[in-house]
LUMDRENKE-553367 format. One record per residue (C-alpha): x, y, z; residue in one letter. Coordinates in steps of 0.5 Angstrom, whole numbers, padded with zeros to 4 digits, always signed. Example, Ala and Ser with C-alpha at 12.3 -4.5 7.8 and 13.67 -1.06 7.14 Angstrom:
residues 2
+0025-0009+0016A +0027-0002+0014S 
This chain:
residues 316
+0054+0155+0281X +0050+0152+0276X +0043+0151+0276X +0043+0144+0275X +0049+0144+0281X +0045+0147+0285X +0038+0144+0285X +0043+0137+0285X +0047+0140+0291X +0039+0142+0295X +0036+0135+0294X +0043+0131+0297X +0043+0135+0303X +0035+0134+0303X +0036+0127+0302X +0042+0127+0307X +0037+0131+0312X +0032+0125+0311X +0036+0119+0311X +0038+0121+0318X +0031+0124+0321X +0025+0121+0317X +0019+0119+0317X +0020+0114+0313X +0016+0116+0306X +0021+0123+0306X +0027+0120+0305X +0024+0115+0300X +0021+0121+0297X +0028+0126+0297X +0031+0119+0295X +0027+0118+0289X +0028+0125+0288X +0036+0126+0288X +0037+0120+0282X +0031+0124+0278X +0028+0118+0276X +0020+0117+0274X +0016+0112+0278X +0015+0108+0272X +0024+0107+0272X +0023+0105+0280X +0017+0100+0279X +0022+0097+0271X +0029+0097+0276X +0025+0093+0283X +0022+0088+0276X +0030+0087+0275X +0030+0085+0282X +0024+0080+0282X +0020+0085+0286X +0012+0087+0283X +0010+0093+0286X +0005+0098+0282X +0006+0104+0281X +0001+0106+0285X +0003+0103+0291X +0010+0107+0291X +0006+0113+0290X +0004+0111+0296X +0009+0110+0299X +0013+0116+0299X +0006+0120+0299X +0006+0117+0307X -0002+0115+0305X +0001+0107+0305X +0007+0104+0309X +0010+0097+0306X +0008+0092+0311X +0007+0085+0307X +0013+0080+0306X +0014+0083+0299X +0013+0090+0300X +0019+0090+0305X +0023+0086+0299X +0022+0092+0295X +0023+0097+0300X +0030+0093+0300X +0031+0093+0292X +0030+0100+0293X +0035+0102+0298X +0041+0099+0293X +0037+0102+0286X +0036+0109+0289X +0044+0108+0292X +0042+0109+0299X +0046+0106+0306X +0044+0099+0308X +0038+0098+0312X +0037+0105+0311X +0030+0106+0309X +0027+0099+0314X +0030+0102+0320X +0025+0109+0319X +0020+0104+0316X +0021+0101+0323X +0021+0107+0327X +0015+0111+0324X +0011+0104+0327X +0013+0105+0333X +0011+0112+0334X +0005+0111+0330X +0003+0105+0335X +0005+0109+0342X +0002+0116+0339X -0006+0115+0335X -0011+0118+0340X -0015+0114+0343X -0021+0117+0338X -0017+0116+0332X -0019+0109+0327X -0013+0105+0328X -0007+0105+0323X -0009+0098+0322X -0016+0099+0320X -0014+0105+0315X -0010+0100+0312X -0014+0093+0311X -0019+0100+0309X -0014+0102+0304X -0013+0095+0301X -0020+0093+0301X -0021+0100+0296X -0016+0098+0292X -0019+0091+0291X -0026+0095+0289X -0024+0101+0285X -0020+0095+0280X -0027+0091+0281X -0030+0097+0277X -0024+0099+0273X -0022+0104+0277X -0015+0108+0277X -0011+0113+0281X -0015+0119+0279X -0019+0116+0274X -0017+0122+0269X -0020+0128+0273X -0016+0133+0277X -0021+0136+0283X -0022+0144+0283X -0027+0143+0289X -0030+0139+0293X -0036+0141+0298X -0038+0135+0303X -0044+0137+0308X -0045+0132+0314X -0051+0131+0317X -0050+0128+0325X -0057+0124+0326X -0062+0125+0334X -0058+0118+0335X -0051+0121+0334X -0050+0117+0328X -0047+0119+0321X -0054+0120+0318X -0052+0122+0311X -0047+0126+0306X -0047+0130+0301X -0042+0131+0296X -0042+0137+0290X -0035+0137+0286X -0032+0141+0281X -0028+0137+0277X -0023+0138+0270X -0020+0132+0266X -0013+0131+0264X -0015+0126+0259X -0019+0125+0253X -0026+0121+0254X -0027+0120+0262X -0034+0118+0262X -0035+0117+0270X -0032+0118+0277X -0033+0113+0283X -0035+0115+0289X -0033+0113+0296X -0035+0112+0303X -0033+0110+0309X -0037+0108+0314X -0036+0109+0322X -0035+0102+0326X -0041+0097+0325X -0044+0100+0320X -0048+0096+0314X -0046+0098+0308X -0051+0094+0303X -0056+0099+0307X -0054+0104+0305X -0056+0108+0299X -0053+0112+0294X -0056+0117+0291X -0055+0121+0284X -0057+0129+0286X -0054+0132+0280X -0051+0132+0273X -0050+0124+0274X -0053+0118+0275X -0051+0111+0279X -0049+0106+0276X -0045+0100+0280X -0044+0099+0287X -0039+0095+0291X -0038+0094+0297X -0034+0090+0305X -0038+0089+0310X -0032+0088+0315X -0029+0095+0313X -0035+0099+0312X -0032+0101+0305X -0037+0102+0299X -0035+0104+0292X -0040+0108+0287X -0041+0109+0279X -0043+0116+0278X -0044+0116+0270X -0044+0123+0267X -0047+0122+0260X -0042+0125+0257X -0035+0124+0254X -0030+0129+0256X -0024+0131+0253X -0017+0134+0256X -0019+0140+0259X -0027+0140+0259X -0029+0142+0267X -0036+0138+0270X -0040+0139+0276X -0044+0134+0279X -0048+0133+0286X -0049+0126+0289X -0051+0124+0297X -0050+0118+0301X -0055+0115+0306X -0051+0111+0313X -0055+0111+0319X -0053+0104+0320X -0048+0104+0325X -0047+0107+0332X -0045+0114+0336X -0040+0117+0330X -0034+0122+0333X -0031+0125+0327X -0032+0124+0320X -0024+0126+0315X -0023+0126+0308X -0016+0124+0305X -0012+0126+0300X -0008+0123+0294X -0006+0128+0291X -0005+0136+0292X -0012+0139+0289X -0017+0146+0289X -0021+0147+0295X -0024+0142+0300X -0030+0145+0304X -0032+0139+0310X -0039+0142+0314X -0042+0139+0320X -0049+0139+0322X -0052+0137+0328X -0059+0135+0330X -0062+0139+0335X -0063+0134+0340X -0055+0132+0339X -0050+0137+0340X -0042+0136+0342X -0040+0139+0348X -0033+0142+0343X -0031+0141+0336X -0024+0141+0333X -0021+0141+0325X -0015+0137+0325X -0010+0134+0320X -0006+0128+0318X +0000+0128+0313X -0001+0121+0313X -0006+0115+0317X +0001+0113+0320X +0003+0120+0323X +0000+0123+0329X -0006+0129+0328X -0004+0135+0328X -0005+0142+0327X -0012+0141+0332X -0016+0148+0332X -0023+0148+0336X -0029+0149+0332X -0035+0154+0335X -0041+0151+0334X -0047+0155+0330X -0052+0156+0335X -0058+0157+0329X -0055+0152+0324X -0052+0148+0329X -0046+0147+0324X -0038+0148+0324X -0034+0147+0318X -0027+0148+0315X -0025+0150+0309X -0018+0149+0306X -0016+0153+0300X -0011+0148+0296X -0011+0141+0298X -0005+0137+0300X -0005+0130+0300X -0006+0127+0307X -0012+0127+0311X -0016+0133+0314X -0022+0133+0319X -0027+0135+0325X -0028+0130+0331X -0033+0132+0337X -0033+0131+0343X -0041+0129+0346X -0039+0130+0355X 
């Protein structure tokens, strides 16, 4: 059989095998994969339909780090199943199914998918404020982010070192963001510049605890330069904190997480976890010991994927 027969033939049972079993951004994903169109051909089609959605957004979408949810998003998941040719109610009935049991299985110590959610929407509002893109030009070869958990168990601060490489010609800057832990109040947080950068302009929504950064490098990189720099975030500012996770939007190098206690505040247990998206239940749950001289635990994972990696803890 041909190679291209094949490849064709693998993709229509991958497809088949979705469309009947889910989650729903595996389907959209081997659907789009099966008719081999670009996402910038699926976001031209959905124009056609009258439907406007970013192409972000279905990277997104079939990536499971988004569900559609708004009126018109569920129009577009409607357009996508005549454009990609697939059965009538097909992908809403798995959009459906993947709410359900994302409701009836979040653990408690969880952030609800909801929040993620108005989180996710509110990033994106901040990033295009600060004329922020998807990856803004740059590809992470590795990231290293140390957690300090304060004598009040509260996010005290972060540290985060990255070694990037740019897929573009003049990037100039990387945006920062941090999360904060319910209650927390962003506008006294600070963010500092450690290494080969320097802060530059800062946004945030009190009712998310999201707050974006510049970092600006001083220097302009061309396509295939590598850039190393440092920066820190101070918190403090909300209450007991449970867990800290990265998420990811695409695959990437290595991603390093530690997490260090004070000595007058230690959990009783710790545990890495993984998500493949904030819709999917947690996964891959595996206890940390716990550093008796550092008082620390760390997970280290040498290529990333995109989806959500972290360690919660247990305080009694």
């Amino acid at each position: 059989m041909p190679h291209a027969a094949q490849h064709a033939d693998v993709a229509a049972a991958e497809l088949d095998t979705a469309l009947r079993g889910g989650p729903f951004h595996v389907a959209l994903r081997a659907a789009i994969a099966a008719r081999g169109l670009p996402l910038q051909r699926v976001q031209h089609h959905l124009s056609r339909y009258g439907v406007k959605v970013g192409v972000t957004s279905l990277s997104y979408w079939q990536q499971g780090a988004r569900r559609p949810q708004r009126p018109e998003s569920l129009r577009a998941v409607r357009a996508l199943e005549e454009i990609l040719q697939l059965p009538e109610e097909s992908l809403i009935r798995l959009l459906a199914e993947s709410g359900e049991r994302q409701a009836t299985s979040r653990p408690a110590a969880a952030r609800s998918y909801r929040s993620l959610v108005e989180a996710s929407g509110v990033l994106d509002r901040l990033q295009a404020d600060l004329g922020w893109s998807l990856d803004g030009g740059l590809d992470t070869l590795g990231h290293h982010e140390r957690i300090r958990i304060g004598a009040r168990r509260e996010l005290a601060d972060r540290e985060s070192h990255h070694i990037v490489r740019a897929h573009q010609d003049g990037v100039d800057r990387f945006v920062a963001v941090h999360h904060g832990d319910p209650g927390c109040v962003p506008r006294r947080m600070n963010v500092r510049a450690l290494e080969n950068c320097r802060t530059g302009r800062i946004r945030w929504d009190q009712d998310t605890g999201v707050l974006v950064a510049e970092l600006l490098f001083d220097t302009r990189l061309r396509s295939g330069d590598t850039f190393l720099f440092r920066y820190g975030v101070e918190d403090g500012t909300a209450g007991v904190c449970r867990e800290y996770a990265r998420g990811f939007g695409f695959p990437g190098g290595q991603y390093a997480l530690q997490v260090r206690f004070d000595a007058g505040a230690l959990p009783v247990r710790c545990h890495r976890f993984g998500q493949p998206s904030a819709a999917a239940p947690r996964s891959g749950r595996q206890e940390l010991p716990l550093s008796g001289l550092h008082r620390s635990v760390h997970v280290v994972e040498p290529r990333t994927r995109p989806g959500i990696v972290g360690i919660c803890w247990d305080w009694d």
